[in-house]
N, C-alpha and C positions, 0 to 999 in steps of 0.2 A: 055921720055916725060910723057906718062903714071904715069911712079914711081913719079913724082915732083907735076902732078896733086894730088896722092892718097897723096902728105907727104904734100900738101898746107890745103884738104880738112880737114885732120886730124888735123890737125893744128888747121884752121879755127874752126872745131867745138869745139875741144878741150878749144881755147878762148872761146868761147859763152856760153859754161857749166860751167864755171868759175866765166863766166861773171855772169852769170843767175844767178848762188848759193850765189853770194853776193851780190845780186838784190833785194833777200827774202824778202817782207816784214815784219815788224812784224804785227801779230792778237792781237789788242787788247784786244778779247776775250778771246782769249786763255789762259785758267790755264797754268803755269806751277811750277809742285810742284816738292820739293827736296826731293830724298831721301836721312835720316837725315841715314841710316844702308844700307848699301852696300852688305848686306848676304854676307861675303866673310871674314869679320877683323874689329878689332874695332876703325877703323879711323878714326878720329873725336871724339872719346870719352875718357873721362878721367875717369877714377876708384877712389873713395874715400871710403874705411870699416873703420870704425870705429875703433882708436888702430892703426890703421898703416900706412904707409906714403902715397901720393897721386901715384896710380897709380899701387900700389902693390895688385895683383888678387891672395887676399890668398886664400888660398887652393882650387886654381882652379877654384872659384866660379863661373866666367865671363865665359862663351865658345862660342863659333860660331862654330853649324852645321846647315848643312842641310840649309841653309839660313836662320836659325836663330837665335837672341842670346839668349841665354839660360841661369837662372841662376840655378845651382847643388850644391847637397850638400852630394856628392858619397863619400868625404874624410874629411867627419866631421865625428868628435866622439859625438861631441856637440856641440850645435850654440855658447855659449858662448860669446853672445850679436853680435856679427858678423855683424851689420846691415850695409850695404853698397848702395851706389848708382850708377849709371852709367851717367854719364854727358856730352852731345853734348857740345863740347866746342865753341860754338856760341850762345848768348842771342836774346833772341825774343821778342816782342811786343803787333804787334797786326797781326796773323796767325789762323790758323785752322792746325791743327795736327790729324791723324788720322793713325790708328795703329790694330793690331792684337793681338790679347794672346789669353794663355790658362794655367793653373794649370795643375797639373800632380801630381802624386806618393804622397809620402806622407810628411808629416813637417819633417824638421831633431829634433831629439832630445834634450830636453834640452831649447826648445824655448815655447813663451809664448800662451797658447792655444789662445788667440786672432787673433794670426796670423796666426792660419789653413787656407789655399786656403784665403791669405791677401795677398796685393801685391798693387800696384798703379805707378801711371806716377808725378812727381812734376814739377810745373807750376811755371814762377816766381820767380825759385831758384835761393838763395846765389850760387857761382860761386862752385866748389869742391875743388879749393887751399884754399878757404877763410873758411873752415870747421874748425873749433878745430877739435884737433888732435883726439880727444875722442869721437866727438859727433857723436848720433846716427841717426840724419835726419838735412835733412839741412831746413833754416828757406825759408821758401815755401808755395804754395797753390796744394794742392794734392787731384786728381782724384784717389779714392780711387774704387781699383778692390774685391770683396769678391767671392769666388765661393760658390754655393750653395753645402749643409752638406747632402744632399739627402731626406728633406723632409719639414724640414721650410721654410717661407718665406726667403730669403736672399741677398736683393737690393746689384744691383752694380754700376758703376756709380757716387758715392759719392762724398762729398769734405771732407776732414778734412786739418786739421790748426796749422801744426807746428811751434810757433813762432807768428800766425797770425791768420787773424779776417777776415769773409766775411758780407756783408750786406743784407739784407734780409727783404722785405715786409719793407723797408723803414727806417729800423734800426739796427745797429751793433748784428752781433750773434756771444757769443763768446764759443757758443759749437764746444768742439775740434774737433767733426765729425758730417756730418749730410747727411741722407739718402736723395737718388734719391726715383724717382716713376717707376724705372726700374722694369724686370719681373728676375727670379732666373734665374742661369743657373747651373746645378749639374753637374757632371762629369767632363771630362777632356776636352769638347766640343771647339774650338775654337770659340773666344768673337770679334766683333768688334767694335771699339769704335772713337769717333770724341770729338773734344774737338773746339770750337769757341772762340779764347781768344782776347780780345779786350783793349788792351791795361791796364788800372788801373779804366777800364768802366764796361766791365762785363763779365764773362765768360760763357759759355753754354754746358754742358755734354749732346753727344747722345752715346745711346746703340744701336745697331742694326738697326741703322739712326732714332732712336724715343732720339728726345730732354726729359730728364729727370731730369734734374737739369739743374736752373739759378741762378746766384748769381750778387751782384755788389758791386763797389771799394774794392776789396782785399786790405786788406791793414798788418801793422806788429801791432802788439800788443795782447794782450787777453793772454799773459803769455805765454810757450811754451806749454804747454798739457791747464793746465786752472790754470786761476789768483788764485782758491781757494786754489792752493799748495802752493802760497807762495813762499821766495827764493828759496828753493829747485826746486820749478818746471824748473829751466834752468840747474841747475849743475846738475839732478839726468840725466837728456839724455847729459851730456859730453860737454857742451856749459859752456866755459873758457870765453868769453866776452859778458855775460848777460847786463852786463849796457851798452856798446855799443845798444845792440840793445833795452833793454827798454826806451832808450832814443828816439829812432825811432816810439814809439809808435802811432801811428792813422799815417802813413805815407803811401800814397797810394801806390802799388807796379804796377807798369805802362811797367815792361819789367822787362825780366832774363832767366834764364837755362830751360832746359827741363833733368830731369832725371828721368831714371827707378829705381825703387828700386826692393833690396833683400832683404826679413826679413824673411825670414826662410824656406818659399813654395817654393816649384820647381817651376817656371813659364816660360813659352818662350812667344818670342815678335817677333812678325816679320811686313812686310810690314811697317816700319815706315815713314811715308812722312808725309811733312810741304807744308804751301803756306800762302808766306809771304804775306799779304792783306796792307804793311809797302811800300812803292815805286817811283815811278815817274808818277804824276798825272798833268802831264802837256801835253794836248794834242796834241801839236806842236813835242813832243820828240818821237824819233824814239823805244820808251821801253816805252812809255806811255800803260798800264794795267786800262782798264775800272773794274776789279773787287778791286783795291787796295782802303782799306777803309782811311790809314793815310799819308799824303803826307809826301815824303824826297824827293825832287826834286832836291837833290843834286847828285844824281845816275844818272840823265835824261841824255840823249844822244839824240845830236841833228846832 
């Protein structure tokens, strides 16, 4: 009698913990952010270098240690344009992404003194299958990373504009790169950084949680480096359908990829998470989120 009481109560409770855990409600407060890197593989991401087919990690450049991914360039002789990027295969919106790095060791050989301790995250990006075969950055809005040289000023935080155009104090800028009002950081020092991306509205760079750059409507156009090159400015970086996209010109970019890029610096990336602010803003729905800024109420669960 005993044992049949003990295997009811267990029972009994058994149900009610079951019961209770699909009970949960949801907190509409409650952030919940994705991590887009797993410190473990690169799941989710697709590889594009330039020269080679989607997904091919030449000479090893891609690695995951230590929970983080890192790009090396221990079996280069020379860079040999090499520029590659790393691509979350899922498009975004309107999010906040926030992320870690840091520079390291020294440029491989053979690469363009500009790119000493250069490196950046792109916002907005063409997908990595839709890449020409050749080219050397995808058409994007890029949070561009500098590490300081050990004694000049050396802003980080930046935007430049492969492809594209951002707006500013009211009107198109179609300078290919333009400085934050960040502070330097030298050495190999780990960087944090936050990015606010608001759809084809505005985007917002912080350093070290100090907002340092704002822009508004990204859009495609202003040539791929600058209109003053001419046709060459699309064929010399390996972009095989230039009039495809200068036909896109003043076209707002309102969502797309998130890639890391490789151009030459050793760099590691870690902590990467997203929080999609994109959702169900219906407050009847059992997933309705008080921080999501653009409704898709088509996610709601009721």
């Amino acid at each position: 009698m005993i044992q049949l009481k003990q295997v009811f109560y267990l029972s009994f409770f058994f149900f009610m913990g079951c019961k209770q855990n699909t009970a949960i409600k949801n907190d509409p407060d409650q952030q919940e952010w994705i991590s887009l890197f797993n410190g473990k593989d690169l799941s989710g991401w697709d590889i594009k270098f330039a020269n080679q087919d989607l997904n091919v990690n030449y000479k090893n450049t891609v690695r995951v240690q230590d929970s983080m991914l890192r790009i090396v360039y221990e079996e280069y002789d020379t860079f040999d344009n090499a520029y590659a990027h790393i691509y979350y295969d899922q498009a975004f919106s309107y999010y906040k992404l926030k992320f870690d790095y840091r520079f390291y060791g020294d440029q491989v050989k053979g690469a363009e003194s500009w790119n000493i301790r250069n490196s950046g995250i792109m916002l907005h990006s063409q997908s990595a299958e839709s890449n020409s075969y050749g080219q050397f950055f995808p058409v994007s809005i890029e949070i561009q990373f500098l590490g300081g040289l050990g004694t000049e000023d050396r802003p980080t935080g930046n935007v430049c504009t492969p492809g594209t155009a951002v707006e500013m104090f009211g009107a198109v800028d179609f300078s290919h790169c333009i400085d934050s009002n960040s502070k330097t950081y030298h050495g190999d020092q780990w960087v944090h950084g936050e990015v606010l991306v608001l759809g084809g509205e505005s985007i917002s760079h912080y350093i070290e949680n100090e907002l340092v750059l704002k822009y508004e409507n990204p859009q495609i156009g202003g040539g791929f480096i600058s209109k003053s090159r001419g046709e060459q400015d699309w064929s010399s970086m390996g972009v095989d359908n230039k009039e495809y996209w200068k036909a896109k010109e003043g076209e707002i970019l309102k969502e797309g990829f998130i890639a890391l890029q490789a151009e030459s610096h050793p760099i590691d990336f870690k902590n990467i998470q997203l929080l999609n602010l994109c959702g169900c803003m219906d407050r009847k729905a059992k997933n309705y989120k008080t921080y999501y800024l653009k409704p898709d109420n088509s996610k709601c669960i009721y």
